[in-house]
N, CA, C and O atoms as CSV, one atom per row, in Angstrom:
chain,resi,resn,atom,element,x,y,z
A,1,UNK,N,N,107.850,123.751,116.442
A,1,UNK,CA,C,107.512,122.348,116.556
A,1,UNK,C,C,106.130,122.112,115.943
A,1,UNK,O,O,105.186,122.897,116.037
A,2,UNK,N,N,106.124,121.084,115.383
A,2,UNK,CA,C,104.909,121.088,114.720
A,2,UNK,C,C,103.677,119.824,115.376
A,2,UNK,O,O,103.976,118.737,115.871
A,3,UNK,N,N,102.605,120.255,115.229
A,3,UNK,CA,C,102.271,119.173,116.094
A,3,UNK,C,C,101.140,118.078,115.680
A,3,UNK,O,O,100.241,118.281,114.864
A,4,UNK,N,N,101.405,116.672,116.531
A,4,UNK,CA,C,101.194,115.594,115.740
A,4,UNK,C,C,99.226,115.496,115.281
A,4,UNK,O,O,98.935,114.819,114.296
A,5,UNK,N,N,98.541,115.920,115.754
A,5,UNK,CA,C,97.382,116.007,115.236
A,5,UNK,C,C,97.220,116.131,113.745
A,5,UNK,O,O,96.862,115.293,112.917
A,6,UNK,N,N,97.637,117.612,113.592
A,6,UNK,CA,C,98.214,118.058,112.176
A,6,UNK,C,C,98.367,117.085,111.291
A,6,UNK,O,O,97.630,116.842,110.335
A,7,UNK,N,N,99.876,116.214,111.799
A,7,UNK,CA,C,100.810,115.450,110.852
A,7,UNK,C,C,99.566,114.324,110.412
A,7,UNK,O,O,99.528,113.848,109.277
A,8,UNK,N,N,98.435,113.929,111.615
A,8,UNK,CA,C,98.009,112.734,111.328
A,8,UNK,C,C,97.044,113.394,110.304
A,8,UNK,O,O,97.151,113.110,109.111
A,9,UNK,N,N,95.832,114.523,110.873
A,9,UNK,CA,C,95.368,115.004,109.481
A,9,UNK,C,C,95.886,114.530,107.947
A,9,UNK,O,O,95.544,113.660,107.146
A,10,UNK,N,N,96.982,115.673,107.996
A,10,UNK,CA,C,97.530,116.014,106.728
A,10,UNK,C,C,97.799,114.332,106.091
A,10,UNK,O,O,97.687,114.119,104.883
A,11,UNK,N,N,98.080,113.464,106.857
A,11,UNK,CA,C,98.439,111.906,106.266
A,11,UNK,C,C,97.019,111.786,105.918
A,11,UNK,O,O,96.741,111.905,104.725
A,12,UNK,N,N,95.752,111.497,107.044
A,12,UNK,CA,C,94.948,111.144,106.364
A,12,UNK,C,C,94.343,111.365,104.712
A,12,UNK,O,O,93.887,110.669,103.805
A,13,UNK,N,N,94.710,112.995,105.022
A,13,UNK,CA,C,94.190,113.837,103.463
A,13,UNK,C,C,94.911,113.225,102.304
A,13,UNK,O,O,94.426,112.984,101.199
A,14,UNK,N,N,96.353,112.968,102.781
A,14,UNK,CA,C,96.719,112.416,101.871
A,14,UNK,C,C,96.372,110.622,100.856
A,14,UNK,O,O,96.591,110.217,99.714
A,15,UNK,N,N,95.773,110.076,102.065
A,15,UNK,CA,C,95.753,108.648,101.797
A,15,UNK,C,C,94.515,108.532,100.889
A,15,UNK,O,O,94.449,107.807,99.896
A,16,UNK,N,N,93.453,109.411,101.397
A,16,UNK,CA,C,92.102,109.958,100.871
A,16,UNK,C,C,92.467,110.237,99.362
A,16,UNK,O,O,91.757,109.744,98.486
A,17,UNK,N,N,93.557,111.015,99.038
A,17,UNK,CA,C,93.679,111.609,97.872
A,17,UNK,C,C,93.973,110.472,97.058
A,17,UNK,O,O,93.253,110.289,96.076
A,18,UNK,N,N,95.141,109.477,97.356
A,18,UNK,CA,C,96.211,108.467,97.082
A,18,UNK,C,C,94.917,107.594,96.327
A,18,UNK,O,O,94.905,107.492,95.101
A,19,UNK,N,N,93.965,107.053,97.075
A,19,UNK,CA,C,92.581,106.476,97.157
A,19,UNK,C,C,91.887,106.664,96.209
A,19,UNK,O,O,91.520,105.704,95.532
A,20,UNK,N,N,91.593,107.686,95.964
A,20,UNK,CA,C,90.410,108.915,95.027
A,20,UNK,C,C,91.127,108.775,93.657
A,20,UNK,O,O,90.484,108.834,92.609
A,21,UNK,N,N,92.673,108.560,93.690
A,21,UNK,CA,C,93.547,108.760,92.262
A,21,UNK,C,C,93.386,107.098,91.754
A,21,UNK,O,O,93.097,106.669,90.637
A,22,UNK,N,N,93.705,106.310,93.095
A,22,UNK,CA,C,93.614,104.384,92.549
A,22,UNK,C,C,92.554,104.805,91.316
A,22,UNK,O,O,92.679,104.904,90.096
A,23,UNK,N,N,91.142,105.056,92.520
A,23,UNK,CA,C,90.291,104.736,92.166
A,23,UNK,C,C,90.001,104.832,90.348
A,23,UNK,O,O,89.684,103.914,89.591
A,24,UNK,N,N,90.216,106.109,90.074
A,24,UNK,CA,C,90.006,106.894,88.889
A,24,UNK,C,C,90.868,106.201,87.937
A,24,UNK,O,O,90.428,105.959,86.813
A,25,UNK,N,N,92.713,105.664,88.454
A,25,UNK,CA,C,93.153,104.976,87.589
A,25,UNK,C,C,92.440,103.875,87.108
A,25,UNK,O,O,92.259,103.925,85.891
A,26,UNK,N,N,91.980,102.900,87.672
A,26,UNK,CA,C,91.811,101.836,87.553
A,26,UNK,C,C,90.399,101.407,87.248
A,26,UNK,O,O,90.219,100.260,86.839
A,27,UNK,N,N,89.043,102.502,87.466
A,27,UNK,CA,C,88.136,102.228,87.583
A,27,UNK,C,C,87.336,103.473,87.057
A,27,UNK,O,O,86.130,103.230,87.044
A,28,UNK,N,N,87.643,104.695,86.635
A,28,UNK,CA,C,87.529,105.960,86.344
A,28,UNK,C,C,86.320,106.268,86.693
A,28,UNK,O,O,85.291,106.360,86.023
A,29,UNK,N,N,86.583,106.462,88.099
A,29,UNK,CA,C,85.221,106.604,89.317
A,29,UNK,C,C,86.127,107.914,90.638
A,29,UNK,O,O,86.604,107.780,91.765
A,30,UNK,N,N,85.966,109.098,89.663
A,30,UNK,CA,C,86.481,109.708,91.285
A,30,UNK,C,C,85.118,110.080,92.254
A,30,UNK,O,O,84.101,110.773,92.247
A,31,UNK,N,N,85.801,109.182,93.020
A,31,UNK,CA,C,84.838,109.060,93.820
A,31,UNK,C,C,84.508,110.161,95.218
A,31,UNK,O,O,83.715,109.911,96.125
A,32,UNK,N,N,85.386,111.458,95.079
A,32,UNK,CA,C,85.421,112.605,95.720
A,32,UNK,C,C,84.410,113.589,94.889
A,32,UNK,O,O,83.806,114.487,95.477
A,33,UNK,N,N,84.292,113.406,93.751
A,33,UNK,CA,C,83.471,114.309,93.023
A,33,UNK,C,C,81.955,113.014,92.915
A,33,UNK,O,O,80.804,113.416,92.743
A,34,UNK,N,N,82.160,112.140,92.998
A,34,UNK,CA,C,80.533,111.424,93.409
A,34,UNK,C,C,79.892,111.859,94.685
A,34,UNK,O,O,78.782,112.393,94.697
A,35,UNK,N,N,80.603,111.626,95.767
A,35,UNK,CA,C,80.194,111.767,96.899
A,35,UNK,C,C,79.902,114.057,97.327
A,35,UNK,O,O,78.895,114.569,97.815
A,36,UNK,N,N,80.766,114.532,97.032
A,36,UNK,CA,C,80.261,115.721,97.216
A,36,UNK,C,C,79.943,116.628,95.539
A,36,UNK,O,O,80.512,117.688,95.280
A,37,UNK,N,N,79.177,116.102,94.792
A,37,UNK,CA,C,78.456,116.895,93.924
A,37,UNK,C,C,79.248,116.821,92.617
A,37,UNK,O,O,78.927,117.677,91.793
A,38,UNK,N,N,79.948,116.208,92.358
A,38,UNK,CA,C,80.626,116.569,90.407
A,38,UNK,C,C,81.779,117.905,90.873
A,38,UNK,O,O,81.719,118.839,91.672
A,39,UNK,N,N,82.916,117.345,89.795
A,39,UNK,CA,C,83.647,118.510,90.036
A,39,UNK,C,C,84.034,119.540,90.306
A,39,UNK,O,O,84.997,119.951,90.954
A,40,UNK,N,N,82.997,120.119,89.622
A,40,UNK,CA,C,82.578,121.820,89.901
A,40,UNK,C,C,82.162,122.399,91.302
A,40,UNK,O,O,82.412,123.497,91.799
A,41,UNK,N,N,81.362,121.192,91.849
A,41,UNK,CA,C,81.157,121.993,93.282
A,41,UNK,C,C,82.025,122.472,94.129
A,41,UNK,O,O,83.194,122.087,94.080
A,42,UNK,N,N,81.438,123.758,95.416
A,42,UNK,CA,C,82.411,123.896,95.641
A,42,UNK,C,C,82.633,123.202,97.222
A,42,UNK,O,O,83.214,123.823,98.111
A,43,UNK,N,N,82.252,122.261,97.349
A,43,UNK,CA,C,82.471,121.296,98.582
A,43,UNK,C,C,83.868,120.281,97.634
A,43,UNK,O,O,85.007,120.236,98.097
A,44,UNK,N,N,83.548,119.678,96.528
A,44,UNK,CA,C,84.273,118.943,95.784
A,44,UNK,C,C,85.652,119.716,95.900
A,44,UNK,O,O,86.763,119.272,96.188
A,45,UNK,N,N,85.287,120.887,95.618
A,45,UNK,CA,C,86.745,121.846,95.195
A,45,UNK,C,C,87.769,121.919,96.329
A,45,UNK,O,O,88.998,121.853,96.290
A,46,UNK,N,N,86.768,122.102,97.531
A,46,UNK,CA,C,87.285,122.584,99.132
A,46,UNK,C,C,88.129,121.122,99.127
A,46,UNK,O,O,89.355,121.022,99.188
A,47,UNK,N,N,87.230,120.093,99.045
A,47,UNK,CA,C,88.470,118.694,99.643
A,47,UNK,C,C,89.114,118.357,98.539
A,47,UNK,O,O,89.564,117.227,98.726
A,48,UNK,N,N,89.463,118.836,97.232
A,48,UNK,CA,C,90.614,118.837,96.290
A,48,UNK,C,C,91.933,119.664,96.948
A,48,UNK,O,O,93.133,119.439,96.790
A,49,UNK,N,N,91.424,120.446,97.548
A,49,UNK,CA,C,91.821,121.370,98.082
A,49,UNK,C,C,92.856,121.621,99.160
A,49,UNK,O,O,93.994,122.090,99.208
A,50,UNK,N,N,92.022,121.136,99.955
A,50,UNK,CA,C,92.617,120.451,101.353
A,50,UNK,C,C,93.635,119.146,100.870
A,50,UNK,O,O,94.652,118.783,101.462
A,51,UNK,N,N,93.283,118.789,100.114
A,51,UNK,CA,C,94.584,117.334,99.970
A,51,UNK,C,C,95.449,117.724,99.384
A,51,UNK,O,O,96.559,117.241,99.607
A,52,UNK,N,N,95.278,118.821,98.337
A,52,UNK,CA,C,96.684,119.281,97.985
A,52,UNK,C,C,97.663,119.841,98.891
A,52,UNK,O,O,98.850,119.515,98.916
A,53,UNK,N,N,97.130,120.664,99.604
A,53,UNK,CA,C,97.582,121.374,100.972
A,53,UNK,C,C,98.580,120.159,102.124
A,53,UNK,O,O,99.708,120.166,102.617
A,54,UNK,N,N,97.511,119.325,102.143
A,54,UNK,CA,C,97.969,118.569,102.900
A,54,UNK,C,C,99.675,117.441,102.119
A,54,UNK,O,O,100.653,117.027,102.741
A,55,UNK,N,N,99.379,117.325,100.815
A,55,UNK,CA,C,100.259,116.790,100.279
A,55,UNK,C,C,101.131,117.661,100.508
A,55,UNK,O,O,101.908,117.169,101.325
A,56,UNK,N,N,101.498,118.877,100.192
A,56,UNK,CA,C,102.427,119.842,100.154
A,56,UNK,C,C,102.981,120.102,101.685
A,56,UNK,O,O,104.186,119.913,101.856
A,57,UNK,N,N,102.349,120.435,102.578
A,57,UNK,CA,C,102.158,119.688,104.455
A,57,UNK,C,C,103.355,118.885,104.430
A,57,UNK,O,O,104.488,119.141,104.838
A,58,UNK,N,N,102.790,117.671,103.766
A,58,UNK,CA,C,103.703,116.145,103.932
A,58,UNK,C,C,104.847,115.873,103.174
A,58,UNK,O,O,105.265,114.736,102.958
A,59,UNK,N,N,105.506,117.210,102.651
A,59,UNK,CA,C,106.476,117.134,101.946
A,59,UNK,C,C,107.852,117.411,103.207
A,59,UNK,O,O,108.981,116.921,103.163
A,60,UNK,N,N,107.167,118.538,104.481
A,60,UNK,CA,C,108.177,118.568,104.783
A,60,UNK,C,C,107.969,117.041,106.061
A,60,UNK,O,O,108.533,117.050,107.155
A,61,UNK,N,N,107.438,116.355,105.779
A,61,UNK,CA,C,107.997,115.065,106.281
A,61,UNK,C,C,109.871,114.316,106.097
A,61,UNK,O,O,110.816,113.854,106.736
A,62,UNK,N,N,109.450,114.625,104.904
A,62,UNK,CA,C,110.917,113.783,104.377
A,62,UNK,C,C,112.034,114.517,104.984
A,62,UNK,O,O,113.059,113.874,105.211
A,63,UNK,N,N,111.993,115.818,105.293
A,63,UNK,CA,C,113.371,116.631,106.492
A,63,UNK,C,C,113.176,116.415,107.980
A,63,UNK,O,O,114.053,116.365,108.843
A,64,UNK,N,N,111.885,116.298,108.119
A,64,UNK,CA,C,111.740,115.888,109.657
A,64,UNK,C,C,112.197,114.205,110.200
A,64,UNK,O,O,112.495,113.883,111.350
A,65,UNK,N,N,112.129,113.192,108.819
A,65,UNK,CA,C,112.326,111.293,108.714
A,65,UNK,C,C,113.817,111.836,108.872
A,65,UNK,O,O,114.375,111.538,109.928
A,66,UNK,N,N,114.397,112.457,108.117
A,66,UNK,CA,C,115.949,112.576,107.694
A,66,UNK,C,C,116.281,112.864,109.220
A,66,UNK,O,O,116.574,111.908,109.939
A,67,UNK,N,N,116.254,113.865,109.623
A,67,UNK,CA,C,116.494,114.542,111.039
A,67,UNK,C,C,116.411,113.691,112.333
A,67,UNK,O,O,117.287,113.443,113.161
A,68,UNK,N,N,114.938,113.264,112.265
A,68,UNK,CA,C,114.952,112.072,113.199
A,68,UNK,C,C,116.142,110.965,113.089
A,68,UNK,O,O,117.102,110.733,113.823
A,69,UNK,N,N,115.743,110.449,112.024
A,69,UNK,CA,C,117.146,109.104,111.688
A,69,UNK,C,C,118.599,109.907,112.059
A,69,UNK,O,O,119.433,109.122,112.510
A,70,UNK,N,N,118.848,110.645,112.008
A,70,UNK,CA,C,120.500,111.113,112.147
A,70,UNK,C,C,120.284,111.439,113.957
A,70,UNK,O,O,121.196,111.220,114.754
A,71,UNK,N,N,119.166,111.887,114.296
A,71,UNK,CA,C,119.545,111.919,115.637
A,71,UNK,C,C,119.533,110.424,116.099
A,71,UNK,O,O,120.389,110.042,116.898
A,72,UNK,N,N,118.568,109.561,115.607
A,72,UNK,CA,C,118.868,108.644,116.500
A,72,UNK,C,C,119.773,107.353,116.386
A,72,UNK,O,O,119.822,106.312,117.040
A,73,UNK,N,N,120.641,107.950,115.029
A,73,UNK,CA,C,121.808,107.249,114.613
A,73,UNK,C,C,122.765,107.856,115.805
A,73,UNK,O,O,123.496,107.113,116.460
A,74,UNK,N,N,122.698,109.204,116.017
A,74,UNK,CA,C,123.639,109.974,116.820
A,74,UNK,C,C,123.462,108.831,118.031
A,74,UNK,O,O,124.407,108.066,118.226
A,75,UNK,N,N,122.507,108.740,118.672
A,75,UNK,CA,C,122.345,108.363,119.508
A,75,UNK,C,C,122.611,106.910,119.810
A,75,UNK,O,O,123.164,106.639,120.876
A,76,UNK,N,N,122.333,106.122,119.125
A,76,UNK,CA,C,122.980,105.050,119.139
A,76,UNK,C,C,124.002,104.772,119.593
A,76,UNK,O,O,124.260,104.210,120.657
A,77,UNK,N,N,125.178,105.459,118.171
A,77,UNK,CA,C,126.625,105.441,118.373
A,77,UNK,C,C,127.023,106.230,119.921
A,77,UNK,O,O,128.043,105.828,120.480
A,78,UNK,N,N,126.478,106.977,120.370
A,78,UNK,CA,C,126.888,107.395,121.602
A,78,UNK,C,C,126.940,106.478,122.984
A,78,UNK,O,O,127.747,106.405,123.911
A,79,UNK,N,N,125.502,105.712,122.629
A,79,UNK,CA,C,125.538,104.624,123.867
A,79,UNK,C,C,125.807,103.533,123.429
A,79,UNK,O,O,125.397,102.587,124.102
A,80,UNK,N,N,126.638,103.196,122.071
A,80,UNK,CA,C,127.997,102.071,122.230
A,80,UNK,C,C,129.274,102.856,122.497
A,80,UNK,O,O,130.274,102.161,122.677
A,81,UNK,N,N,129.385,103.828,122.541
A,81,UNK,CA,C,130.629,104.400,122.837
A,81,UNK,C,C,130.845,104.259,124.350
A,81,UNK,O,O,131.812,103.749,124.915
A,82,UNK,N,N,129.654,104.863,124.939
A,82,UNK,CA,C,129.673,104.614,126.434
A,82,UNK,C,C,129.956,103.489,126.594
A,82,UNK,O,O,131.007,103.440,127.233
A,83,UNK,N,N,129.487,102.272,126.293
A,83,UNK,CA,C,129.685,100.748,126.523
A,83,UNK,C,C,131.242,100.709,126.590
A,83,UNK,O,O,131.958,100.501,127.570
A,84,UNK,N,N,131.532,100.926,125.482
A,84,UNK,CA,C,132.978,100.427,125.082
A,84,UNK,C,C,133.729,101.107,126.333
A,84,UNK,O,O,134.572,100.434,126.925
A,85,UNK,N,N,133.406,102.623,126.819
A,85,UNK,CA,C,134.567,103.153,128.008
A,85,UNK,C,C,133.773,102.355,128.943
A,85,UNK,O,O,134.202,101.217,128.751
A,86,UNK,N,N,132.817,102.281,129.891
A,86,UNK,CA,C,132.525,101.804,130.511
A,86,UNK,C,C,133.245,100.142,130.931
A,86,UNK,O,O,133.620,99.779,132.046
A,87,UNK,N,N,133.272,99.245,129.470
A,87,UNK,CA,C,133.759,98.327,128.838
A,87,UNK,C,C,135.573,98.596,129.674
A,87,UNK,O,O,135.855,97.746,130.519
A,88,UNK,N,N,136.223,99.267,129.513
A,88,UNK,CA,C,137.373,99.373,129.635
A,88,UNK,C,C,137.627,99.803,130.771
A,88,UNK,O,O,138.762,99.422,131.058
A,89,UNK,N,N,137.025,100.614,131.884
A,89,UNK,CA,C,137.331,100.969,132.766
A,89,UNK,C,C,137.230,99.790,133.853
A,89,UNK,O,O,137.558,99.998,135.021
């Protein structure tokens, strides 16, 4: 089980990254290599670092969304099923 601290981390790192890329598209200001020293450093490197990690982290999101949704599709259909016998008895 994995646990939700983590998940929120790893999102943040990601949004940080998502952010840092706008930025550079649109304004060609990465602003992760302003704030800790120019590319090369290795504080810069460490939180390049960490967000990749964390992106890769948040990949297995999309099997854990899938998983959730089918259980609680399962679940659904189970307590209209109940209705319906309940319904009939």
């Amino acid at each position: 089980m994995r646990s939700k601290p983590l998940d929120w981390t790893a999102l943040t790192l990601v949004i940080i990254g998502a952010i840092n890329w706008g930025l550079i598209g649109f304004f060609k200001l990465d602003l992760i290599a302003t704030l800790f020293g120019g590319m090369e450093s290795w504080l810069s490197r460490i939180v390049y670092a960490a967000i990749g990690l964390a992106g890769l982290y948040c990949l297995s999101l999309y099997g854990r969304t899938s998983q959730d949704s089918h259980t609680e599709y399962q679940s659904q259909n189970n307590d209209q099923y109940q209705d319906v016998v309940r319904h009939d008895q």
